[in-house]
PLY file of the C-alpha trace (Angstrom):
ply
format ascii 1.0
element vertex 461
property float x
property float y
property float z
element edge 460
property int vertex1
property int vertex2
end_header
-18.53 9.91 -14.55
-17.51 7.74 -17.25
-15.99 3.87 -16.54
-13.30 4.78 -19.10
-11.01 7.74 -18.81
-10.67 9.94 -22.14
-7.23 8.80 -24.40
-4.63 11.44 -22.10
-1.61 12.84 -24.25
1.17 10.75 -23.01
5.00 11.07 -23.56
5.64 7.04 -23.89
4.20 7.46 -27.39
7.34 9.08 -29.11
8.85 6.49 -27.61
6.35 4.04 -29.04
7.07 5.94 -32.54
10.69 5.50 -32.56
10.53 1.69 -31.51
8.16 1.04 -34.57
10.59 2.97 -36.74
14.39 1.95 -36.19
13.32 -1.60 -35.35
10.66 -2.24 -38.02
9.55 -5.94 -36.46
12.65 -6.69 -35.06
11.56 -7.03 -31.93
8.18 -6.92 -29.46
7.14 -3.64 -27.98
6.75 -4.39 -24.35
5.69 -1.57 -22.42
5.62 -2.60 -18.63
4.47 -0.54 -16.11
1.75 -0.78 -12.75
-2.12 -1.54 -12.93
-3.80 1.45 -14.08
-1.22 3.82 -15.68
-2.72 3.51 -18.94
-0.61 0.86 -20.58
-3.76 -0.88 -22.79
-4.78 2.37 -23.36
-1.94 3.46 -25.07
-1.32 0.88 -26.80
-4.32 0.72 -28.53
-4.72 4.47 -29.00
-1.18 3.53 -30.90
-2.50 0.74 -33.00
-5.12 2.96 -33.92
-3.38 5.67 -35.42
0.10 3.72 -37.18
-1.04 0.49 -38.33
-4.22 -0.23 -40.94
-5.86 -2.94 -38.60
-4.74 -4.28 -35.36
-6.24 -6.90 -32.69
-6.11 -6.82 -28.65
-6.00 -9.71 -27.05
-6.92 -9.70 -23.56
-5.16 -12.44 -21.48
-7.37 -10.95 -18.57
-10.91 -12.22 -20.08
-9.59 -13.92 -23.42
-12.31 -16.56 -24.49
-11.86 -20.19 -24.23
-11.35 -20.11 -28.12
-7.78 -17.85 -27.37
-6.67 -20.33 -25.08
-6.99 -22.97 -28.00
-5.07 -21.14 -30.44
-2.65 -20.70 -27.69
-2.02 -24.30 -27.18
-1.08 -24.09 -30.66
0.88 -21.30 -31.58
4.04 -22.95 -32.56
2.01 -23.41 -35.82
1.83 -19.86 -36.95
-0.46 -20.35 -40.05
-3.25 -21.39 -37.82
-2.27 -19.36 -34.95
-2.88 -16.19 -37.42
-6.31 -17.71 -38.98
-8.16 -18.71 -35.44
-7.29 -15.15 -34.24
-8.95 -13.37 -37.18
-11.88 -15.56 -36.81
-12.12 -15.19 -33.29
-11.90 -11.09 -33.48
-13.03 -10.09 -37.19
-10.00 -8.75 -38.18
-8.33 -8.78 -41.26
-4.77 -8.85 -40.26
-2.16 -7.49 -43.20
1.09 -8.20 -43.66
3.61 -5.62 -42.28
1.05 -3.60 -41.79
-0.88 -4.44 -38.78
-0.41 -5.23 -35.33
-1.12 -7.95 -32.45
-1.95 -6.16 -28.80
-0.88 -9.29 -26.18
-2.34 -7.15 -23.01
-1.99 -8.59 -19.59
0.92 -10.97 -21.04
2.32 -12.25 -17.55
-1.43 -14.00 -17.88
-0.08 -16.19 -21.08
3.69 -17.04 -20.03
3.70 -19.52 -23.29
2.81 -16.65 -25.50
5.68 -14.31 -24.55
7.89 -17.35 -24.80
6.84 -17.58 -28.36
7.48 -13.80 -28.55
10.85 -15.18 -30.46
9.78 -17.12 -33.15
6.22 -14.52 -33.88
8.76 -11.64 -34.15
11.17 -14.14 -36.92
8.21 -14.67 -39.04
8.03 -11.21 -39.57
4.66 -10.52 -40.65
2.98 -8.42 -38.11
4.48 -6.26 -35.24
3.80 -7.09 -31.45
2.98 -4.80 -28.60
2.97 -6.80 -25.08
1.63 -4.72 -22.12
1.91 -5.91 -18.48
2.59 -5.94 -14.93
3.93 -7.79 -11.97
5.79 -9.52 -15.31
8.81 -10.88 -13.25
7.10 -12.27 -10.30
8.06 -15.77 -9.82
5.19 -17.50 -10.91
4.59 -15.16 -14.22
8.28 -16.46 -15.76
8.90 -19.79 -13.92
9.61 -22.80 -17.06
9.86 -20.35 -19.66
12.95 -18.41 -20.95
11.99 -14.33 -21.10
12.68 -13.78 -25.10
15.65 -11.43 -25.70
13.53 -9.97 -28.69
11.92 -7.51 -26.57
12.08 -3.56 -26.63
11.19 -2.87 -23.13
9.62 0.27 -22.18
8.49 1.23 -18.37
5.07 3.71 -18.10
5.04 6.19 -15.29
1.95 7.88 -13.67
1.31 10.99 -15.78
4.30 12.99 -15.21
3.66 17.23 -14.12
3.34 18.26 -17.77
1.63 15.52 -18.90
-0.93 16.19 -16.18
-1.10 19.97 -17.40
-2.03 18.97 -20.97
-4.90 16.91 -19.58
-5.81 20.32 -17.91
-5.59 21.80 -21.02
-2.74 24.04 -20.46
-0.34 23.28 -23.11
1.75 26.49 -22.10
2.38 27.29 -18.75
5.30 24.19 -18.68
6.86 25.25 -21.60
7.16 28.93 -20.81
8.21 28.18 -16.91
10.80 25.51 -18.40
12.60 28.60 -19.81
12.82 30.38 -15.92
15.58 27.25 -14.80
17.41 28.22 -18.36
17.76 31.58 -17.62
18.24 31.59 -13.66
15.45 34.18 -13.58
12.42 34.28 -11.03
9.09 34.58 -11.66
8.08 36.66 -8.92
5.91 35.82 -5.87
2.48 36.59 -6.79
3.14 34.23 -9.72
5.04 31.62 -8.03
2.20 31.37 -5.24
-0.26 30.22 -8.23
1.89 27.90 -9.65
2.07 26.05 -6.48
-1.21 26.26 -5.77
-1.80 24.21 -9.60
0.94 21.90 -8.63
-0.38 21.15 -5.27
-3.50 19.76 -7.46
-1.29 17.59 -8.72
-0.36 15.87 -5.35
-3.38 15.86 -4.37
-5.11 14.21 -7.65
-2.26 12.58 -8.94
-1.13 10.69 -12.45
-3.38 8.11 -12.78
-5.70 8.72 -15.49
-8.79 7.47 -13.87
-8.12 9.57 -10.96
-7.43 12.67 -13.57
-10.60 12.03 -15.07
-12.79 11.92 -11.84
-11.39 15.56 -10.99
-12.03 16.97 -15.12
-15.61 15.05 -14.69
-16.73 16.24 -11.31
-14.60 19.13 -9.89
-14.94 17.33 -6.53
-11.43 15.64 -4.97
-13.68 13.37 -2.55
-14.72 11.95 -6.21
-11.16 11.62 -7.24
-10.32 10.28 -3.20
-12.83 7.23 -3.88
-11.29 6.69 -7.11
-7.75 6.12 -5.73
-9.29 4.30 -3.01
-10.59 1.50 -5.37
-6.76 1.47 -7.21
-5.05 0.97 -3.69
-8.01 -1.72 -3.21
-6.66 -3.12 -6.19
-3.46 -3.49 -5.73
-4.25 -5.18 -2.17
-5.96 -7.61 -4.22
-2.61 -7.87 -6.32
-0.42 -8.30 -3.68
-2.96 -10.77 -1.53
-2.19 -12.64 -5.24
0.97 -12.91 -4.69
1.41 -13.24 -1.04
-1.66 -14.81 1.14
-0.20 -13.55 3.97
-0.88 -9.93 3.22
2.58 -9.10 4.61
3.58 -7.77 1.17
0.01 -5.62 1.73
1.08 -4.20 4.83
4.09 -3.14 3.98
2.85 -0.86 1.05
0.45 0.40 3.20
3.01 1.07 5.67
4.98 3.29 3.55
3.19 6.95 4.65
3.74 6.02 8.43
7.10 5.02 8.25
8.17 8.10 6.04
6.57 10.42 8.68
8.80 9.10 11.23
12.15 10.83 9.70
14.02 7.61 10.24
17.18 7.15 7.47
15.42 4.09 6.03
12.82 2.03 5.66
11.73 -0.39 8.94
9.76 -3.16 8.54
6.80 -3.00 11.48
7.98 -5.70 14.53
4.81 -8.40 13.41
6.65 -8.28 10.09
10.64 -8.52 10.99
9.37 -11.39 13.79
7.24 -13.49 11.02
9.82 -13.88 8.21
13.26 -14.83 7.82
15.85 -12.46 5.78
15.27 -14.44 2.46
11.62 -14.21 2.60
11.50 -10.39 3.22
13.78 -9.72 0.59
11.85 -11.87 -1.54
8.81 -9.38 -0.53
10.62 -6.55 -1.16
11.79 -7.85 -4.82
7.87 -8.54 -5.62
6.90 -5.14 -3.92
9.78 -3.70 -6.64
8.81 -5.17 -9.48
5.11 -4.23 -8.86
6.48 -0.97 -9.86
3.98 0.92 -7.55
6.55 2.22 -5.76
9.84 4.17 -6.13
12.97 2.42 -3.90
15.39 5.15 -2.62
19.36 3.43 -1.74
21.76 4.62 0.57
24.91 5.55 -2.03
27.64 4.62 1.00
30.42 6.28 -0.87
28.68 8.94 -3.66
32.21 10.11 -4.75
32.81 6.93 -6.58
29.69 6.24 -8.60
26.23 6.06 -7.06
25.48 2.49 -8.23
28.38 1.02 -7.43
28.10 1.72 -3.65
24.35 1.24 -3.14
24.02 -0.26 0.10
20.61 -2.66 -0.77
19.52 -2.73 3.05
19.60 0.81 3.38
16.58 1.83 1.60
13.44 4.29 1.59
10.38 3.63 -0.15
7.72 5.63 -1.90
4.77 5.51 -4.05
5.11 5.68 -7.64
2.23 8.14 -7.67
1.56 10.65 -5.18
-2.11 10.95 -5.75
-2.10 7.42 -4.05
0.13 8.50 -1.23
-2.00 10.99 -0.41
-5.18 8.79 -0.13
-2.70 6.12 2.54
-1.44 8.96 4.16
-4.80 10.88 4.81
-6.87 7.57 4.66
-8.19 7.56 8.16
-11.79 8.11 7.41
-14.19 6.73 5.16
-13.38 8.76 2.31
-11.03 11.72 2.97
-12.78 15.01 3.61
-13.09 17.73 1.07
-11.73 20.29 3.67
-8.95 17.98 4.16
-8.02 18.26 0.13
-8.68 22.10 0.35
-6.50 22.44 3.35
-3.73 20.72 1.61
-4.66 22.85 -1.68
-4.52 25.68 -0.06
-1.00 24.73 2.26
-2.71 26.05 5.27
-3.05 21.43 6.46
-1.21 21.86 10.09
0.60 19.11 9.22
4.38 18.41 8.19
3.86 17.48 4.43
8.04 16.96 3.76
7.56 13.26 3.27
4.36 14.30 0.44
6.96 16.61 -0.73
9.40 14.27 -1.01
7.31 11.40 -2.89
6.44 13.55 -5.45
10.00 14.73 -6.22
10.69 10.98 -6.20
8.10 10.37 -8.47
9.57 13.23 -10.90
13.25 11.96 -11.06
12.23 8.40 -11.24
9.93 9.17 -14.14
12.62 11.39 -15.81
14.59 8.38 -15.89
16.98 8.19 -12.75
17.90 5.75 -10.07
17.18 6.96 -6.67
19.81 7.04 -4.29
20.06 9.43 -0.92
23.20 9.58 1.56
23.53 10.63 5.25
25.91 10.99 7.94
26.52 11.99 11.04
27.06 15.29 12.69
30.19 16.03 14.85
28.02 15.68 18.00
27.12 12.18 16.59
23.65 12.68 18.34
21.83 13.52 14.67
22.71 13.18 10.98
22.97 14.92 7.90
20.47 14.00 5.46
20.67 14.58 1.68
16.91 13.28 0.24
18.01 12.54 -3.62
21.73 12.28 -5.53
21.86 12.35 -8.77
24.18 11.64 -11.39
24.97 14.56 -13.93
28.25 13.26 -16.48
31.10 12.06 -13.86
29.71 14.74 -11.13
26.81 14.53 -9.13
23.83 16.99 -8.09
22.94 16.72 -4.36
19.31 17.38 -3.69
17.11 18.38 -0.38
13.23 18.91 -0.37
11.39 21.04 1.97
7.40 21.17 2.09
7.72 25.13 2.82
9.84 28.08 2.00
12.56 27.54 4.47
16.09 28.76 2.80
18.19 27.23 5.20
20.40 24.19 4.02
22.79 23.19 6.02
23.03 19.51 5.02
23.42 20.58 1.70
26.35 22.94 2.59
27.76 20.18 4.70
27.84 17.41 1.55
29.56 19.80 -1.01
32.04 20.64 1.48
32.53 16.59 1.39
32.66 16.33 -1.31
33.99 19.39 -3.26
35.57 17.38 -6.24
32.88 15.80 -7.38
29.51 18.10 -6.91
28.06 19.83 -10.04
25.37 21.44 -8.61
23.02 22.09 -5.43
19.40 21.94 -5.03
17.41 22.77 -2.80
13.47 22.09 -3.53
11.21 24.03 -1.84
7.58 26.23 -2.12
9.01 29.63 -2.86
10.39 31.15 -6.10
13.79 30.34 -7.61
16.53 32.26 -6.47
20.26 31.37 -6.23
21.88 31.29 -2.06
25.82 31.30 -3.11
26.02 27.71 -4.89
22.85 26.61 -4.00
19.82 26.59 -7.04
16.89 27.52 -4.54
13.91 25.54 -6.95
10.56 25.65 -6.50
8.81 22.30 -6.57
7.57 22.51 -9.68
10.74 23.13 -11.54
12.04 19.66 -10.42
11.13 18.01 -13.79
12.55 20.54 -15.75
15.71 20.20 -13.68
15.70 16.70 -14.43
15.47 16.83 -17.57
18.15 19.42 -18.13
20.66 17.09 -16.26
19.92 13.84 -18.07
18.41 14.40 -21.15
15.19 13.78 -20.07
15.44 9.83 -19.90
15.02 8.75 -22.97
14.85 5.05 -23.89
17.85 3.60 -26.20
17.00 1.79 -29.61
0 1
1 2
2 3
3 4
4 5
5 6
6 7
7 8
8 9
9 10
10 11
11 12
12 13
13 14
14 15
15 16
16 17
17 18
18 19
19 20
20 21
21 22
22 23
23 24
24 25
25 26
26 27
27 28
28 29
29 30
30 31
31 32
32 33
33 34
34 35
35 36
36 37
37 38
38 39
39 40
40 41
41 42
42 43
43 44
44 45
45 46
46 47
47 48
48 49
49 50
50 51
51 52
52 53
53 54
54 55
55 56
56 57
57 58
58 59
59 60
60 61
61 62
62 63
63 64
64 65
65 66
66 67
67 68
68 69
69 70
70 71
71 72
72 73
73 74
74 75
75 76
76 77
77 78
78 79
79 80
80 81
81 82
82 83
83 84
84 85
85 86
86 87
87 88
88 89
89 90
90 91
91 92
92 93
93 94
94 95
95 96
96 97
97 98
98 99
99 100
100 101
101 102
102 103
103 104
104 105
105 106
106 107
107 108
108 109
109 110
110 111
111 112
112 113
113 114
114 115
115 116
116 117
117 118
118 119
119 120
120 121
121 122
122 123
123 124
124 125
125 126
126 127
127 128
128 129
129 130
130 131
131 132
132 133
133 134
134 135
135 136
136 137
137 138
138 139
139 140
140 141
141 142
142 143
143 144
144 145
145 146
146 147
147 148
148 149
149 150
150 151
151 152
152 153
153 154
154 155
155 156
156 157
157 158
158 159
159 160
160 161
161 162
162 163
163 164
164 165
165 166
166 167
167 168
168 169
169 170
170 171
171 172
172 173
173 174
174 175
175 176
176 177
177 178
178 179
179 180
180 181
181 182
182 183
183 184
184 185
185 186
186 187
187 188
188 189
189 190
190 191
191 192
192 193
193 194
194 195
195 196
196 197
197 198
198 199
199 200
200 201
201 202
202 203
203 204
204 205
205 206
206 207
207 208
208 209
209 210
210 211
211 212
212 213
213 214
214 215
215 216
216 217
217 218
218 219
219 220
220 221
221 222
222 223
223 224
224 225
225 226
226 227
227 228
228 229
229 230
230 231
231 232
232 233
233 234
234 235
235 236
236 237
237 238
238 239
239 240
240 241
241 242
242 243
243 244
244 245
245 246
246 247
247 248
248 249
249 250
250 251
251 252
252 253
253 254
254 255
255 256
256 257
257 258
258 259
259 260
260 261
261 262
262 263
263 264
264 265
265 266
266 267
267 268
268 269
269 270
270 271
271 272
272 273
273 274
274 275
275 276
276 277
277 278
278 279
279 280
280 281
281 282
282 283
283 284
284 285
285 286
286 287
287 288
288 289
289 290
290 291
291 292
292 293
293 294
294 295
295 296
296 297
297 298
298 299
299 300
300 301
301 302
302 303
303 304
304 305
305 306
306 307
307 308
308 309
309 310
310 311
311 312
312 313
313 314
314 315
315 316
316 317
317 318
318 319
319 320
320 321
321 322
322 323
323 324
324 325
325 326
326 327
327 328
328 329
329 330
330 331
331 332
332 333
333 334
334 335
335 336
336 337
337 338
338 339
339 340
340 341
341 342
342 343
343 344
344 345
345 346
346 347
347 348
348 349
349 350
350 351
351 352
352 353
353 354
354 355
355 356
356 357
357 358
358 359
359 360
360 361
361 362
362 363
363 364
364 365
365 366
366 367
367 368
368 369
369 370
370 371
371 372
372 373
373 374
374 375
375 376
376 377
377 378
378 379
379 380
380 381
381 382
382 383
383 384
384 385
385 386
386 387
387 388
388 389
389 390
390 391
391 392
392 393
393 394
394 395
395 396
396 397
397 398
398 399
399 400
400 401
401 402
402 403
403 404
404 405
405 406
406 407
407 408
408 409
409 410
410 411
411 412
412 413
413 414
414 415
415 416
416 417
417 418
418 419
419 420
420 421
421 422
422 423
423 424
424 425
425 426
426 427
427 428
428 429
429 430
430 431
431 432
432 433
433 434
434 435
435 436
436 437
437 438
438 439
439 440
440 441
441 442
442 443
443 444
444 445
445 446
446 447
447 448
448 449
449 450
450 451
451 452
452 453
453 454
454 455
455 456
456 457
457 458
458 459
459 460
């Protein structure tokens, strides 16, 4: 297989167009985003292509000669000059570009971020992550002069153009539109190809391995070194591994069904309230993983009643939450993959369900938010798994890892709240179909639903 994954067609680059157009050097392209989503790929596939020369420099395994121009870049002039020297590059004015990858590495240079972007003579594209942990911003003030842009994992369709099917998303985007199903014989294959998809995943490495080899153990040791290195990341950040454990927790505490997110006893005994929430920030802004908050009151605005201890948590990229979730052996088996491929795993898969339709909203450009509440017995609760805002009105959403057409929590929330509900989902394996009110949406169909609600979560300029 090859060390470097193949330049993937990625959405973030319109995005990446549009900065370089309305603000014209106004400000630093920072794209922000976890280890291995193909930030520094992207932004050097974009350098490539819209500026006449450009030079990346690596704050990860920058020479010693870097560092010196570093300790003086208040004077631009020679700033500019040791850089050329250092990479061969002719840099133009206006017309070239300066990669700053791995910035949270070089705190001094994105504090200088200011005075580069008011000299005007090249753009700037920062890449990074972990880039508001403590230690990466502490004596330095975070310039305002930065267009900030957040990469996802490969999204469904993105992941179906590096299949090679440039088609298939388009055409089924137009079944939502229309309220028309596809049929079951059709239905069952499209599940079957977006099954792949939690089972490989969005990270381009991993969707490499599987084009390259065919064989999901492959892509399994793959994701295994990316979860290795994000334990290193977090054993960075926190010797005590606690920060570790609870990502690796996260599969385990979803399959329990519990209405949030509990810390393992070793864990809630070790640390005081300020130090786990000070985890949980670092675990956040790692941005490998997705928080889900309790909206106490979603008839008055989801944000403004988030309840910030009543939280679940999932992986930004389900290819990785398979691997934790499955992880017991060595490597997980091949007839484990194929048994999940083929939805025949004996095995509740709602919480795999679930972090992939995470995964989808979140990348489409929502804030996660769930409610519950309890039954008239009082001995159980009603559970909606996503809310999300559409205008003033809200769309109520439950996921289901089968083709189960009962909803009853679903049923139970718009009766709650009547006023302010624009529509019902419920997310399951079969085909769409409509059940009264409620937009019966096969998993696959979530990001087109997404996208039809917001707009598809596009960044502001």
């Amino acid at each position: 297989m090859q060390d470097n994954p193949p330049i993937f067609r990625r959405k973030i680059y319109d995005q990446m167009l549009q900065w370089k157009r309305v603000k014209d050097g106004s400000t630093a392209l920072m794209i922000k985003g976890a280890r291995r989503v193909g930030k520094s790929t992207i932004a050097e596939e974009f350098a490539r292509n819209e500026y006449e020369s450009y030079i990346v420099v690596n704050f990860d395994n920058a020479p010693q000669s870097v560092w010196e121009a570093v300790d003086n870049i208040a004077d631009l002039n020679d700033f500019f000059f040791r850089l050329q020297f250092i990479y061969h590059v002719d840099l133009k004015e206006r017309k070239s570009v300066i990669i700053f990858d791995e910035i949270q590495k070089a705190p001094m240079v994105r504090q200088a971020i200011k005075y580069l972007v008011k000299d005007h003579r090249y753009d700037y594209i920062e890449t990074g992550s972990l880039l508001s942990i403590r230690r990466n911003v502490q004596n330095i003030t975070i310039p305002s002069e930065e267009t900030r842009l957040t990469m996802f994992p490969m999204d469904y369709e993105e992941f179906r153009w590096a299949m090679g099917d440039f088609v298939t998303f388009r055409q089924i985007s137009e079944t939502l539109v229309r309220r028309r199903p596809l049929g079951e014989k059709l239905n069952r294959k499209l599940m079957r190809d977006f099954r792949l998809y939690l089972l490989v995943g969005g990270m381009p490495q991993s969707v490499n391995a599987y084009l390259q080899s065919n064989n999901l153990s492959h892509v399994d040791q793959v994701k295994r070194e990316i979860l290795q290195l994000y334990d290193d990341d977090f054993h960075k950040i926190d010797g005590s591994g606690r920060i570790a454990r609870l990502f690796r927790s996260i599969p385990s505490r979803l399959s329990r069904h519990t209405s949030r997110f509990v810390p393992d006893d070793s864990t809630s005994r070790s640390v005081n309230r300020e130090v786990y929430e000070r985890m949980l920030s670092e675990l956040e802004e790692s941005l490998c993983v997705n928080f889900v908050y309790h909206a106490n009151n979603p008839s008055v605005g989801l944000a403004m009643n988030m309840d910030s201890d009543r939280f679940k948590l999932y992986l930004a990229d389900t290819g990785l939450f398979v691997t934790l979730a499955f992880g017991d052996k060595g490597i997980t088996e091949n007839i484990i993959y194929r048994q999940l491929l083929s939805d025949k795993l004996s095995a509740n898969l709602g919480y795999v369900y679930e972090n992939v339709v995470a995964q989808m909203l979140r990348t489409a450009g929502y804030e996660l938010f769930y409610y519950t509440w309890p039954t008239p017995s009082g001995k159980h609760n009603y559970e909606i798994d996503f809310i999300l805002s559409k205008g003033k009105k809200i769309c109520p959403i439950e996921v289901k890892s089968s083709g189960y057409k009962t909803h009853v929590s679903l049923d139970r929330f718009c009766e709650k709240f009547s006023s302010v509900v624009a529509e019902p989902y419920l997310i399951y394996t079969k085909d769409l179909c409509l059940d009264r009110q409620t937009i019966m949406l096969p998993a696959y169909l979530t990001p087109v639903m997404a996208n039809l609600n917001h707009g598809g979560g596009q960044e502001e300029y």
